[in-house]
N, C-alpha and C positions, 0 to 999 in steps of 0.2 A: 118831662112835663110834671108841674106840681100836682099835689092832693086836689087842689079845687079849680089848676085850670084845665083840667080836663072834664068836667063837670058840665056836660050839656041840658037842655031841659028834660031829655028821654032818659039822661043818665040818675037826675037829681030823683028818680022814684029807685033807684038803688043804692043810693047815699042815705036814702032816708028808711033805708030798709032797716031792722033792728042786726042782722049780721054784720051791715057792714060800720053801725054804731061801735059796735061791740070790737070790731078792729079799732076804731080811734080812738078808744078807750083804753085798748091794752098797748097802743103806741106811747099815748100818752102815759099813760102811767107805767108801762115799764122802761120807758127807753129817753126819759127828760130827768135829768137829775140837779143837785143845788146850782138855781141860776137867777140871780139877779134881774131883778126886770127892766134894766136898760140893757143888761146884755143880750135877754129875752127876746124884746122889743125888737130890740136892731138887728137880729140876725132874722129875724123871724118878717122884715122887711123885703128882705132879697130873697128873689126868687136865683136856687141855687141849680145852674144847668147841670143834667145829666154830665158831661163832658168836663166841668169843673170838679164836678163828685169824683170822676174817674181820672182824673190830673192829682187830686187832691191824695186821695186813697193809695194810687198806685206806689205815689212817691214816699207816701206815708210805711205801707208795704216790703216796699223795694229800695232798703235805704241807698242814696248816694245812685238813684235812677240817673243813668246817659239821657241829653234828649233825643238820643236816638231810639231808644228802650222807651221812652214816654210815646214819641211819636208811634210807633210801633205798635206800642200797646192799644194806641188809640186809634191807631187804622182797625185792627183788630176787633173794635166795638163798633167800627163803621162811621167812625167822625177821622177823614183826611183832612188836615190841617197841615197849614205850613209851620217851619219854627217860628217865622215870626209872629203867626196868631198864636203861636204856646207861649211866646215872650209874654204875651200880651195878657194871657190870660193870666200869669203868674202876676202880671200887675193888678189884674180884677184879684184875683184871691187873696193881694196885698191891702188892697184897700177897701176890699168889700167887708172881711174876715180877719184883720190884723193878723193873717196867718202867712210868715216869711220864709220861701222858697230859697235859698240859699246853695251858689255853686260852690263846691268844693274843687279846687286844683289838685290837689293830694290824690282823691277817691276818682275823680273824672265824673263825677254827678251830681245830682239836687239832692238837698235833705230840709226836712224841716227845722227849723233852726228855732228852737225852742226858746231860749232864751230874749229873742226878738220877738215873738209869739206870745197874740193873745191868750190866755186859757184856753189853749191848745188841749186838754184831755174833754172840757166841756163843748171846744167846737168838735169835736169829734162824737158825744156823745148826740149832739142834735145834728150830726150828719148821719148815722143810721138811722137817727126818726125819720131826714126826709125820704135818707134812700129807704127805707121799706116802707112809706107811706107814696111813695113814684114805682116801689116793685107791684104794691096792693090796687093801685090804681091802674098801673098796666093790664095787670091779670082781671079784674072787673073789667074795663072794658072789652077785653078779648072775650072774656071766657065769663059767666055770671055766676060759672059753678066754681071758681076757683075759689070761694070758703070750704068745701067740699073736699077741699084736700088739705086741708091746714087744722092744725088744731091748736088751741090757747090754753095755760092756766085760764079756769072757769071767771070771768071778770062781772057777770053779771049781779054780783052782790054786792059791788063796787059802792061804796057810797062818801058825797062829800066835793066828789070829782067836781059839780058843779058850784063849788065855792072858789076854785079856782081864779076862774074869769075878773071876781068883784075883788080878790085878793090881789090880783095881778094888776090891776088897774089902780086900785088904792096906792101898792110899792110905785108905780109910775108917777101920779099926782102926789104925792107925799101926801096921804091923808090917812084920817083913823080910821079903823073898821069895827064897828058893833056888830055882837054876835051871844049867841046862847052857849055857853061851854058844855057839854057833860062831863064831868068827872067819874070814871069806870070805878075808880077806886074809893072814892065816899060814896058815891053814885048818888051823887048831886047836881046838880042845874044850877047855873051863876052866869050872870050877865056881864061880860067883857068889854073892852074899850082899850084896842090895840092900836100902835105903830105898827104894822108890820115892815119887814125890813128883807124876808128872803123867804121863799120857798124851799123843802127840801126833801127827795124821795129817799125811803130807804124800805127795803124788804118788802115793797111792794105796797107801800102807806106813803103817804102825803101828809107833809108838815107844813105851818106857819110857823117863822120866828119873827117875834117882835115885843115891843118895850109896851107892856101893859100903862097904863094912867095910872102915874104917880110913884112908878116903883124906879127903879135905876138898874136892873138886870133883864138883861133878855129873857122870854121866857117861849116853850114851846109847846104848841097846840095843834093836835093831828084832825084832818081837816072832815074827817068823818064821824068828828064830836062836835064837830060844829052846825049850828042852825039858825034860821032868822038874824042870817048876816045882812050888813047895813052898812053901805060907802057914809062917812063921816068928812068931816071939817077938815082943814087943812094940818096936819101936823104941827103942834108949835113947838116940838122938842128939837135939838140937836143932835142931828140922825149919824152924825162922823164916829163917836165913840162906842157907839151902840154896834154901826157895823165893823168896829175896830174887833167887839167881843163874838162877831160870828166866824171870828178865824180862830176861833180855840178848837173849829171842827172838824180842822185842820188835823188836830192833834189826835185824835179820835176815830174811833169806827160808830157810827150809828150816832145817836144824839145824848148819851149822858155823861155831860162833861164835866170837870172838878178844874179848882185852881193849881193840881200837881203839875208838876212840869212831865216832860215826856221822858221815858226810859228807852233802854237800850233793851229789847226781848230779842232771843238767841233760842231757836227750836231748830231740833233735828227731825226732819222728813223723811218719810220712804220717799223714794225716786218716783213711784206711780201717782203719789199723791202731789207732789212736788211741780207735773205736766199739768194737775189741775188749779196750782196754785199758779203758776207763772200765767196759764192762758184768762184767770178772772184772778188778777192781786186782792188781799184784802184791805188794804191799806198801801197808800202813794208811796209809802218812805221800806215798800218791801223791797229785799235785795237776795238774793241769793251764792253762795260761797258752795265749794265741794268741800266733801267730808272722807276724813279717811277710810272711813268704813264702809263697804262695797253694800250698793241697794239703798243708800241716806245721802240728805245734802242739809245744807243749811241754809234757812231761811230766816233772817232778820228784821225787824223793824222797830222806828224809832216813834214811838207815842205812848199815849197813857192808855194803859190797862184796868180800862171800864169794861163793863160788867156785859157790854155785847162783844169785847173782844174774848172776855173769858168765856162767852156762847160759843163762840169760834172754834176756840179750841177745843172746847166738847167735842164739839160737832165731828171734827178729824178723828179724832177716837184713837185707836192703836196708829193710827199715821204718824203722828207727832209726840214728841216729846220736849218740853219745856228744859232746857239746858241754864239758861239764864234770863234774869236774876234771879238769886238762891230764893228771896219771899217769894215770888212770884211762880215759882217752882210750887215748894210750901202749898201755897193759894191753890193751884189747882190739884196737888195730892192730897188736899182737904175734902175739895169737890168730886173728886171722883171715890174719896173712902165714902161719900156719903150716901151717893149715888148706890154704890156696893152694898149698903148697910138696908137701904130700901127694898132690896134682892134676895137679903140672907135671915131678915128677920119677917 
């Protein structure tokens, strides 16, 4: 059962309580990442069953799942079904989710078959929104104390969240949106007139991209500088090339992109930091290799090395060591003499 159909009138003085505000808050904003708002729209149509969730996952989990391991799995959670209602279901989650269940003869089981699949990493990222907004909704109606047991990053400072909605609707109708910008860094106030074109989380912030009036480059505005926004006119730009350049983000971690093209980065890991890298990747094009040297592995990727991947790598600290490219190397034995230099002087 979804977030709001289980919303009775007795229940709706709990929904509107500020605790359980404060969970849709941190759903949303920790757990919806860059997504198009037809993609948005239409998934966000279907109500996705529990039992689809648990077909979807298991097989996701368990690659090259028997349907006999499926079925199993799903007596297990108390949904007995026959194969032919699993056939069937694999047809709903084919054309519900562009997402293709695919049997393997080699393996004897089902795999997601990526390649036929829609942006399979983002249907996955708005399938733990619904499932823990169907886990949070369970435990509310059972139990009223079950915020009582959960605890969040503090989201209540949250700000912006509600520009969302007129931003999401604007990318839908292709229209402009008028808004107050702040600028943190002249700390100024200027009056905008965007296309928007994508939303996009990162570190826990909410972005708009889109083609400001009159410019010809995308440009990005975090949505908790924003104020005194205003659904606008129809778009009269030509929105193809604009979103041709929100795949440079592709290339990228976080949002400040350049015209370089992408590199090949080659870092040596310790092995414990290595189980934190494979369970959260920083980047889609990571890959991992063994190293000869006992306790390290190597970990690769292919993009450009802006200035939040160089925070990255801070961040690991004695974990990692930067092997290749030689500048890039360089680069951060700069940053870290510097960091040194702030300690000893």
């Amino acid at each position: 059962m979804g977030f709001k159909d289980y919303v009775t009138n007795q229940q709706k003085k709990i929904v509107n309580s500020w605790r359980t505000k404060k969970i849709y808050l941190y759903l949303v904003h920790r757990h919806v990442l860059t997504l198009k708002l037809y993609n948005f729209i239409k998934m966000s149509k279907y109500h996705i069953s529990r039992r689809l969730q648990f077909v979807i996952q298991f097989i996701y989990d368990e690659t090259y799942a028997s349907k006999e391991d499926i079925l199993a799995f799903l007596e297990d959670k108390d949904f007995n079904i026959s194969p032919r209602t699993l056939e069937r279901d694999f047809e709903k989650i084919k054309a519900d989710f562009g997402i293709e269940l695919t049997y393997s003869k080699q393996h004897n089981g089902y795999y997601i078959d990526e390649e036929k699949s829609v942006k399979v990493a983002s249907f996955f990222k708005f399938l733990e929104l619904v499932s823990l907004a169907d886990v949070f909704s369970d435990g509310l109606k059972s139990n009223s104390n079950t915020l009582d047991y959960v605890q969040f990053d503090d989201s209540s400072n949250l700000k912006g969240l509600n520009n969302l909605e007129p931003i999401l609707m604007a990318i839908k109708q292709e229209r402009d949106i008028k808004f107050t910008h702040h600028n943190f860094y002249f700390k100024t106030y200027k009056e905008k007139c965007i296309t928007p074109l994508i939303v996009k989380e990162y570190i826990n912030r909410w972005f708009v991209i889109g083609v400001p009036n009159g410019e010809n480059e995308i440009r990005t505005y975090g949505i908790e500088r924003i104020s005194n926004i205003k659904l606008g006119k129809l778009s009269a730009i030509d929105r193809m090339p604009y979103v041709k350049q929100t795949k440079r983000f592709k290339n990228i971690i976080g949002l400040r992109y350049t015209n370089d093209k992408p590199e090949h980065i080659v870092l040596k890991v310790t092995d414990l930091h290595l189980k934190y890298l494979e369970s959260l990747p920083l980047h889609h094009s990571q890959k991992t290799e063994s190293h000869p040297e006992d306790g390290f592995a190597i970990v690769t990727y292919d993009l450009i090395p802006n200035y939040e991947f160089i925070i990255e790598i801070l961040k690991m600290s004695i974990e990692t060591e930067v092997l290749e490219p030689q500048w890039f190397r360089e680069r951060i034995k700069k940053e870290v003499a510097q960091i040194y230099e702030k300690y000893t002087t």
